[in-house]
Each structure stands twice: as structure tokens, then as C-alpha cells.
C-alpha positions in Angstrom: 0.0 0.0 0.0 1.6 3.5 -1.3 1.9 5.8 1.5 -0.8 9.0 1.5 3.0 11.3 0.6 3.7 9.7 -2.2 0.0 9.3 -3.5 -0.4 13.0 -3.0 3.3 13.8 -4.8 2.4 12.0 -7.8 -0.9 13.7 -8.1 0.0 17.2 -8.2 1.9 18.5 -10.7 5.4 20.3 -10.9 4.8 24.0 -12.2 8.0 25.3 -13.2 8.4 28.9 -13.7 10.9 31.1 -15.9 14.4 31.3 -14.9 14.6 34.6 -16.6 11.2 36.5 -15.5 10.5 34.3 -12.5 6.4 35.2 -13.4 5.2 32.8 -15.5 5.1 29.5 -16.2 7.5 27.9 -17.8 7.3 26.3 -21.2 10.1 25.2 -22.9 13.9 24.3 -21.5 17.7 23.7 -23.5 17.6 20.1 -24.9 18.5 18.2 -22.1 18.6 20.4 -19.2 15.5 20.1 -17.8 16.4 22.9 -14.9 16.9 25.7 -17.8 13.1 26.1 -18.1 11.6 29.6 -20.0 8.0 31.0 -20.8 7.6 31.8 -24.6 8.1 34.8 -24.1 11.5 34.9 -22.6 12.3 31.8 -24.6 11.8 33.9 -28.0 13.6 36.9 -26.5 16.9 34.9 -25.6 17.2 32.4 -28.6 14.8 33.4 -31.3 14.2 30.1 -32.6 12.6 27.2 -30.7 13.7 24.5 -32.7 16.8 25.3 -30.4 14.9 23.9 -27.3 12.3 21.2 -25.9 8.9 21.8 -25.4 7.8 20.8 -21.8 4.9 18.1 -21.4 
């Protein structure tokens, strides 16, 4: 029997917000480094192409 932590742990999700503008949620992150995680907006700002980086599920 699971223990009522790690039921509630797996039923709320991670938000993740901007590294850059800290306000929004986050959206996208550098292929491969999930902790480098950026709303659109700062995402388009800093690389101008997001075919450079991994949409987050």
C-alpha cells in the first residue's frame, strides 16, 4: 500500500516557472537540461528560434 506522501506527490503536478522573469510558467527548457526552463516569451527573447529547445509536457 503506497503511503498518503507519495500518492499526493504524484498527483500534483510540478509547475515550473521562468528562470529569466520568475512570473510565468515555464514552457520550454535547452535540450537536455530540464532545470533551464523559459515561458515563450523569454524563450523567444533569448534564442529566437525554438527549434533550439524542448517543449515541456
Amino acid at each position: 500500500m503506497e503511503s498518503i506522501t507519495s500518492v499526493v506527490k504524484s498527483s500534483v503536478k510540478t509547475i515550473r516557472k521562468c528562470i529569466l522573469c520568475e512570473e510565468r510558467e515555464a514552457e520550454y527548457c535547452i535540450k537536455g537540461l530540464i532545470k533551464d526552463c523559459y515561458c515563450k516569451e523569454c524563450a523567444l527573447e533569448q534564442f529566437s528560434d525554438l527549434g533550439l529547445l524542448e517543449k515541456i509536457s
